[in-house]
C-alpha positions, 0 to 999 in steps of 0.5 A: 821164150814162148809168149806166155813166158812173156806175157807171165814175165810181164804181169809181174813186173806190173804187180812189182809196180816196175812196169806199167802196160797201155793196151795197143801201145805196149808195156812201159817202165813205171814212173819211179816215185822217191819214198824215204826208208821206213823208219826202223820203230821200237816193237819192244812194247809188244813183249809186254802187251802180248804177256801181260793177262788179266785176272783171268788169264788161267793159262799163258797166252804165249802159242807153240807152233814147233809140233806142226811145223816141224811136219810142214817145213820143206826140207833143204836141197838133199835132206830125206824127209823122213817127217812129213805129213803128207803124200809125196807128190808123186802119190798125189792125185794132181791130174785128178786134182786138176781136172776135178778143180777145171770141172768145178769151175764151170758148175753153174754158180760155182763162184757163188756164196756156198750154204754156210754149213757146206753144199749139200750134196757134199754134206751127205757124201761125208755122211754117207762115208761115217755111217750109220744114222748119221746124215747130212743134217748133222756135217759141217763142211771145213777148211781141213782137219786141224781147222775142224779141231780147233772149232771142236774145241773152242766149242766144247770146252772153255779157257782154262779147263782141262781136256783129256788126250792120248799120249803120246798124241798129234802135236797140232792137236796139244797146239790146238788146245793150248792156243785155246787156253785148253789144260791138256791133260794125258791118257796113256795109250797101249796097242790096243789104243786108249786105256779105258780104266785110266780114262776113267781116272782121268775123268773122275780125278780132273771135271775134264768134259772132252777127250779128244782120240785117233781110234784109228792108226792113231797118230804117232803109235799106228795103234787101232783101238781095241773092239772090246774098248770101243764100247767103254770109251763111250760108255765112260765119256757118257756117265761122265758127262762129256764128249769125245773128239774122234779125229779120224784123219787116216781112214783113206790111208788103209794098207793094202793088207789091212782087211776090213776096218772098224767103223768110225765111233761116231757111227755107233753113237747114238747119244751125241757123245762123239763130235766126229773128224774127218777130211780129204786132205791126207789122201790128196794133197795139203792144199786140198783142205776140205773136210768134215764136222759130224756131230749130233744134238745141240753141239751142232748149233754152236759148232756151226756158229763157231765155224760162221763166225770165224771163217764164214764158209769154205770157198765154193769152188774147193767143195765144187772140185771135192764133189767132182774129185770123190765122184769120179772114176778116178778116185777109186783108183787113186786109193786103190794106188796109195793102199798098195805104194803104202803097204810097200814103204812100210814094209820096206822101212821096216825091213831097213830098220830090223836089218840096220837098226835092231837096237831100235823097238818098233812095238808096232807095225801098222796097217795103215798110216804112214809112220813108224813109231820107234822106241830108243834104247834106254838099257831097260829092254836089254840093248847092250847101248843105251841113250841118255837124257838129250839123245833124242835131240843129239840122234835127230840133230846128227840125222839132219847132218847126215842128211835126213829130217826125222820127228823127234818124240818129246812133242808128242807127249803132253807131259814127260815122256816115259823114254826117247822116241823117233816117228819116221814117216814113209809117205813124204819121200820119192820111193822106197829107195829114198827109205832105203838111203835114209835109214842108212843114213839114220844108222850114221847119225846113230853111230855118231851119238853113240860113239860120242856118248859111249 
């Protein structure tokens, strides 16, 4: 063994309390001291204490994480990861990461306490990548995407009032809302993203005063929203009086064949309707959770005060290394790289599914993003098999017996589903052979639901 096996074997041993080291004499076995085991305690109390509300209480108190975590477990030994929500790690920029953080490290006062609203020179890299008027007086720095939401939320609505979401929508986002005492309350989607005439609806039939929406390669259908409906989105929050949430989480995952891109809402917005989302986190790693509050107006005060309050600051060091990373050549490069490994799995995902699983409506394909959102047959467009009710559950139960993790559909939506869903992820895995074998084995879980139920 290298001495720095060694000396790594050792310095857990100190911390276990199994050893203790002496400078010049050596390392030594601690003195073992003799404790009682701890008593087993009756935590029965806590069922009462944890649902019992007072007069209050306009929502239950209990938090279902099941969404997100079903996009944050790590698969078992040999299970494809068809519902991950985040890069594979071959396609992470860990050398860039690493240097980057070295770099960071020996900055002049980089272990010192940051601006609460984040270093300035970060603020307007963020500014700068929204556009338009927005400038680095109106950006928060935060600890990632959904810490970002959950601030935005707390900030614009109170507990018990409605908020208007997309649907199907990002299951975090609906986890958000409801820990925060939040009342989703779904808006239809199309493939021209959000219906503005529903919105509207929306919005007259519930008070609600935020709408929170992913205008680009939204999150699970890939739909962009519409030209014609960007301008009525904010025309319709502003007459009602409200703020739009624009979670804008995937900008830095374009396609290499997706031309040029719409630029964000919060660019457009002159009123302060949009309360602006972004973060670096997709594009490089979920550990490297650095990302952006954008808003304009009086919001920012208290947004600020939300974030001070909860979280004091993001430490120095991440944003040092986020300044280093976004600075250097090597960023381009990396983006550039992802763009057209991206682009390859979609294509290769989609041929797979066209060819193995025709049955399955893929309405459409993204050009960016890193899901397909797939609709299972239910006889009403014509496929000669349908599923019944629970086929959702029975197709991913039998997928992850065959060896593969997908993301059923039913978390997606705030209320019920209007049909059976699957979202199928091509960023999570080694390459376009694992999307290949996985899809093959989709088609033996399919096989297996439907020769059961058939």
């Amino acid at each position: 063994m290298s001495p720095v096996t060694v000396s790594r074997a050792l310095a857990q041993l100190a911390a276990e309390g199994l050893v203790v080291t002496r400078p010049g004499a050596g390392a030594f076995r601690a003195a073992r001291s003799a404790s009682p085991a701890p008593a087993a305690g009756d935590t029965s109390w806590q069922e009462v204490a944890l649902s019992a509300g007072g007069a209050g209480d306009l929502v239950p108190r209990s938090v279902d994480a099941s969404g997100v975590l079903a996009s944050l477990a790590a698969p078992a030994p040999g299970v494809i990861e068809f519902n991950g929500g985040y890069l594979h790690p071959a396609l992470q920029p860990e050398r860039a990461m690493a240097a980057a953080l070295s770099r960071a490290g020996r900055r002049p006062g980089a272990w010192g306490r940051p601006p609460v609203e984040g270093l300035a020179e970060l603020r307007e890299w963020f500014a700068r990548s929204v556009g338009g008027a927005v400038t680095a007086a109106g950006v928060l720095i935060t600890a990632g995407g959904q810490s970002a939401l959950t601030t935005a939320l707390r900030a614009l609505a109170p507990p018990g009032a409605p908020v208007l979401v997309e649907s199907p929508t990002y299951p975090g986002m609906l986890a958000v809302a409801r820990a925060a005492g939040l009342r989703p309350v779904p808006v239809p989607v199309d493939a021209d993203g959000v219906r503005p005439e529903l919105l509207a609806d929306a919005f007259r039939a519930t008070g609600a005063r935020v709408f929170v929406c992913q205008p680009l390669f939204q999150n699970p259908t890939g739909a962009v929203l519409a030209p014609g409906r960007r301008g009525e989105v904010l025309r319709i929050a502003r007459e009602a009086g409200a703020f739009v949430v624009e979670d804008d989480f995937v900008r830095r995952l374009v396609h290499e064949d997706a031309g040029p891109l719409p630029r964000p809402l919060a660019a457009e917005d002159p009123d302060g309707v949009v309360v602006h989302v972004c973060s670096l986190t997709k594009a490089t790693s979920p550990s490297f959770r650095v990302s952006a509050l954008v808003a304009h107006g009086p919001v920012l005060e208290r947004l600020r005060a939300i974030q001070v309050v909860d979280t004091f600051f993001v430490p120095r060091p991440l944003q040092e290394a986020a300044l280093e990373l976004v600075g250097s050549p090597a960023w381009p490069r990396h983006l550039r790289a992802v763009s057209a490994e991206l682009r390859a799995r979609r294509d290769t995902m989609t041929a797979a599914l066209r060819l193995r699983l025709p049955d399955l409506a893929l309405p459409h394909v993204p050009a960016g993003g890193y899901h397909l959102w797939l609709r299972l047959p239910d006889g009403t467009g014509g496929a000669s098999r349908a599923f019944g009710p629970g086929g959702e559950s029975a197709l991913t139960a039998a997928a992850l017996r065959a060896g593969l993790a997908v993301a059923p559909g039913r978390p997606y939506f705030g209320a019920e589903p209007p049909a059976a869903h699957l979202r199928l992820s091509f960023a999570a895995v080694a390459g376009t052979g694992e999307i290949t074998e996985g899809v093959r084995r989709l088609r033996t879980a399919w096989d297996e639901v439907l020769g059961r139920t058939g």
